[in-house]
C-alpha positions as CSV (number, residue, x, y, z in Angstrom):
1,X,-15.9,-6.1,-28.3
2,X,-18.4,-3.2,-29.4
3,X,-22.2,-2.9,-28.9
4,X,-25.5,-3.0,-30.6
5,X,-27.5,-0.3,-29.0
6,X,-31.9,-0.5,-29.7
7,X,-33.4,2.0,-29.7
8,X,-37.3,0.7,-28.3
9,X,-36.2,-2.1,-26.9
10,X,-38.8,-4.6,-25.7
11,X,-39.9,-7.7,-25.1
12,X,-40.4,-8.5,-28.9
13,X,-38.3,-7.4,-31.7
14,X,-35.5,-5.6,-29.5
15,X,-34.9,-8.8,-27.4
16,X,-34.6,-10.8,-30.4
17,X,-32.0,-9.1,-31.9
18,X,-30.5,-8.3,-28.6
19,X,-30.1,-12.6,-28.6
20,X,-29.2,-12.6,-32.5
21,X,-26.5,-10.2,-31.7
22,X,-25.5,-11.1,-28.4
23,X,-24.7,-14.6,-29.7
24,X,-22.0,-12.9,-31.9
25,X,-20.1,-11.4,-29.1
26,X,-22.2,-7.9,-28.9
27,X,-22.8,-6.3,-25.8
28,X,-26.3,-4.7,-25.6
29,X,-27.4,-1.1,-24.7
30,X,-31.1,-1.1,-24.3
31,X,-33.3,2.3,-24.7
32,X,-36.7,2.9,-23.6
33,X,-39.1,4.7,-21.5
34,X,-38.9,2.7,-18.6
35,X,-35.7,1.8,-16.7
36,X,-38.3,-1.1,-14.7
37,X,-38.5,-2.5,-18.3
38,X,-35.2,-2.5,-19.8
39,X,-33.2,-3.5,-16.3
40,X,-35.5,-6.8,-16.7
41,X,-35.2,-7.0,-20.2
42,X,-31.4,-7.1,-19.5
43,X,-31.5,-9.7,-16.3
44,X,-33.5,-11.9,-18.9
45,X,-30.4,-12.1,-21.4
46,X,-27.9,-12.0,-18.8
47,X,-29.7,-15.7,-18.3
48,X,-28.6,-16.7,-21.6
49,X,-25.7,-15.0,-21.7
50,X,-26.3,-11.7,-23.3
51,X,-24.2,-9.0,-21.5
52,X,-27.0,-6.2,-22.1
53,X,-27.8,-3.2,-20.1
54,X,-31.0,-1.0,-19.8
55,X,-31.0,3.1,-20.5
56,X,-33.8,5.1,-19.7
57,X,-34.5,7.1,-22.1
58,X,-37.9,9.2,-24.2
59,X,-36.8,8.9,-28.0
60,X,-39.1,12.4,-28.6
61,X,-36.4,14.1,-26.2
62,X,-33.5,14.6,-28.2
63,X,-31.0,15.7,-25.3
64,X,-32.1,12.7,-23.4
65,X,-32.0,10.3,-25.9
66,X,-28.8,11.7,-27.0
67,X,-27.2,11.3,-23.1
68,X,-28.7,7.9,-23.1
69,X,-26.6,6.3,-25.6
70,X,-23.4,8.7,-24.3
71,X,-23.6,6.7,-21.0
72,X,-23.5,3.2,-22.9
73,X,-20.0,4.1,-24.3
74,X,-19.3,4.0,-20.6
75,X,-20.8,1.3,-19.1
76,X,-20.7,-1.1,-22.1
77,X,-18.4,-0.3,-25.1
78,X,-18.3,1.6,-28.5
79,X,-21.5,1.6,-30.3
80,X,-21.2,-0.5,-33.6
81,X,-24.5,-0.5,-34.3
82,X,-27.7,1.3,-33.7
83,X,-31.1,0.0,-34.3
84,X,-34.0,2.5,-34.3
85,X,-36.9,0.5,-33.9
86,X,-39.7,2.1,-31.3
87,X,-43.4,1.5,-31.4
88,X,-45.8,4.6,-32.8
89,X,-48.3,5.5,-30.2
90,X,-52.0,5.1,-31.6
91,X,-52.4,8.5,-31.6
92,X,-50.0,8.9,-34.5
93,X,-52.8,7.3,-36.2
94,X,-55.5,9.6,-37.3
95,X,-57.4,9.8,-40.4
96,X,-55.5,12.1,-42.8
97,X,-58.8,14.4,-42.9
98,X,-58.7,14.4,-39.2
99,X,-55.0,15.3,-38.6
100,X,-54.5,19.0,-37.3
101,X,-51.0,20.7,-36.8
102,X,-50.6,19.6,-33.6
103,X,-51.3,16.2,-34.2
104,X,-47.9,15.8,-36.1
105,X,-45.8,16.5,-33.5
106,X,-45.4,13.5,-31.8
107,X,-44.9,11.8,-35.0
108,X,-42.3,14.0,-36.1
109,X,-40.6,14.0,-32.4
110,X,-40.1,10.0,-32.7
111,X,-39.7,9.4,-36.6
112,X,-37.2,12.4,-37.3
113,X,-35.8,14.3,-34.3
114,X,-35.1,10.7,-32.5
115,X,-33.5,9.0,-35.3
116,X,-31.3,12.5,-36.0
117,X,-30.2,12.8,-32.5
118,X,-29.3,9.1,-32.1
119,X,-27.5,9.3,-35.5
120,X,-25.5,12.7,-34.5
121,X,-24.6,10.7,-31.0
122,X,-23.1,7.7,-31.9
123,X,-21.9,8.8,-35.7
124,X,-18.5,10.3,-33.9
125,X,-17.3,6.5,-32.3
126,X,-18.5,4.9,-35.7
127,X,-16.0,6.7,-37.2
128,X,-13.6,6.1,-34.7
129,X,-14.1,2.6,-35.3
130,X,-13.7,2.4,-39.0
131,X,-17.1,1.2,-39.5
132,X,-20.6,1.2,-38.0
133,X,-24.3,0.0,-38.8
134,X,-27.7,2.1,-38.6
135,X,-30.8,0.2,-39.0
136,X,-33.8,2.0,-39.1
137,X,-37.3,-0.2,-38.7
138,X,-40.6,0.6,-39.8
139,X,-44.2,-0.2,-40.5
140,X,-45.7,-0.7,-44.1
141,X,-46.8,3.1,-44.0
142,X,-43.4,4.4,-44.9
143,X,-43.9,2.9,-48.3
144,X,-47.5,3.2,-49.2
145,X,-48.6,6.3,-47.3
146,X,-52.3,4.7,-45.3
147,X,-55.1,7.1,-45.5
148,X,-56.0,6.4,-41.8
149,X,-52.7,6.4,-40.4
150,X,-51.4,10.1,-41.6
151,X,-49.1,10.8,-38.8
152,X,-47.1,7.7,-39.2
153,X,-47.5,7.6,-43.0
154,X,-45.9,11.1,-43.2
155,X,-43.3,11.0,-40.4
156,X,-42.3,7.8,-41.5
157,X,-41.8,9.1,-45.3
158,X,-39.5,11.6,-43.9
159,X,-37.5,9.2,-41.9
160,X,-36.8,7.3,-45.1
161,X,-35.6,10.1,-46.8
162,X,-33.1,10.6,-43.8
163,X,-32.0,7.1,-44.0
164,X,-31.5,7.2,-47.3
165,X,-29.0,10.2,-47.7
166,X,-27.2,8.6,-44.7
167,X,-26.8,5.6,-46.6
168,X,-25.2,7.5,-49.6
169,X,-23.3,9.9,-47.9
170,X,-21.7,7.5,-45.4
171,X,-21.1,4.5,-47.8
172,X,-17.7,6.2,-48.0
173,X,-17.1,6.3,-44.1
174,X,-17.6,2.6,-44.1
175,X,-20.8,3.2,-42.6
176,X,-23.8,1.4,-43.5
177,X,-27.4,2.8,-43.4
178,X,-30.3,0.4,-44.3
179,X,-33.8,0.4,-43.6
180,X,-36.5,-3.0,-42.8
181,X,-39.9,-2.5,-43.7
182,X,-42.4,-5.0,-41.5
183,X,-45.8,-4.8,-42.9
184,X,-48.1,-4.7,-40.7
185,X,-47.7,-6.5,-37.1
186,X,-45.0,-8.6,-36.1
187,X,-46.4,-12.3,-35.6
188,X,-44.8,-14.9,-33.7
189,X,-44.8,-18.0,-35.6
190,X,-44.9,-16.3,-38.6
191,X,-42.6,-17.6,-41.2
192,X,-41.6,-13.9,-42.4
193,X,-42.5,-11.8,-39.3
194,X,-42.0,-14.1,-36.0
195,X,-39.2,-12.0,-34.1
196,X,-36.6,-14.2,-34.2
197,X,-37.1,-14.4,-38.2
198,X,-36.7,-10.6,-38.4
199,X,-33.5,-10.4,-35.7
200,X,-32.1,-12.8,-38.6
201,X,-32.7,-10.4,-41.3
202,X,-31.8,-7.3,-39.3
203,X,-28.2,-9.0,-38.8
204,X,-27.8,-10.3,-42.3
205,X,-28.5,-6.6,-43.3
206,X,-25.8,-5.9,-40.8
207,X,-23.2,-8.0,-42.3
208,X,-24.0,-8.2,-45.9
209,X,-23.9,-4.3,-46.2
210,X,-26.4,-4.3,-49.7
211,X,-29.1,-2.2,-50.4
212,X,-30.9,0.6,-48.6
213,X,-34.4,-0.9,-47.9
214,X,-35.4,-4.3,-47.1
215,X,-38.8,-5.8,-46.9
216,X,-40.0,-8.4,-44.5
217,X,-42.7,-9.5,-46.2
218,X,-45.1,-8.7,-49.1
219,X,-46.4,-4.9,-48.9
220,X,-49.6,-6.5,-48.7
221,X,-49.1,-9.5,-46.9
């Protein structure tokens, strides 16, 4: 038995593929800002019967994030897979004319110090295992950089990049790295973006192993 850890779990995405995972026999580590949030988040799969367990945790904190997903080793079991997946504030958002040092810094906190941290943490027990997943979700913007959403657009861009020379340099390791692109919002009752339609693609990408990036839908659908 090993675990799926999400990274920005909620009520959406994160607790459908905490039920698309959970109905393969994966415990769940949930990680987020709020304990409040994940501990019901958990109780709610515990009712269909998802053994899942919140973590407190700010992704733009590296050290906490990084103790976070330590403690699930402990209270769940080894980490198989980790999904990245939290929400951009709006104030990632700014026109790219409008976007001053200091402006990137939250962007660059969650898009490249989280997803490095969480990587470095759980990368030692996926080797351990003999094989492991990183998924790494993101908006449209990491594709087709957005004029009006600079932050993101960048931060995004250079989360890629680190997903994609984890993906070649840990093919060997039996590791696999892969990245979904959702653009725009995540629609339930959507035939491509409802979240129970994405869990399903998030754990095909898990256990068919091909490609780097995926798309949900069309870039400009």
């Amino acid at each position: 038995m090993t675990t799926i850890a999400i990274v920005g779990a909620g009520p959406g995405l994160g607790a459908a593929v905490a039920r698309r995972f959970g109905r393969e026999g994966f415990h769940v580590a949930l990680v987020s800002r709020s304990q409040e949030r994940v501990d019901g988040l958990a109780a709610e799969l515990a009712d269909v019967g998802v053994t899942a367990r919140g973590f407190a945790a700010d992704v733009r904190d590296p050290k906490a994030l990084a103790a976070a997903l330590d403690a699930v080793c402990g209270a769940l079991s080894p980490i198989e897979v980790l999904q990245y997946s939290p929400v951009p504030s709006p104030d990632f958002m700014r026109p790219v004319l409008e976007t001053r040092p200091d402006d990137m810094v939250g962007p660059i906190e969650l898009s490249v110090y989280g997803p490095v941290a969480a990587v470095r943490q759980v990368l030692p027990g996926m080797r351990s295992l003999g094989r492991g997943t990183v998924l790494l979700v993101n908006g449209g913007s990491a594709v087709i950089p957005h004029a009006d959403r600079a932050g993101t657009s960048i931060a995004f861009a250079a989360e890629s990049a680190y997903g994609h020379l984890l993906h070649d340099t840990l093919a060997g390791d039996g590791i696999h790295v892969g990245q979904l692109i959702i653009p725009g919002a995540i629609v339930p009752g959507h035939p491509r973006k409802d979240p129970d339609v994405l869990a399903e693609v998030l754990w095909g990408m898990h256990r068919d192993r091909h490609g780097f990036r995926h798309f949900a839908d069309d870039l400009d659908g």
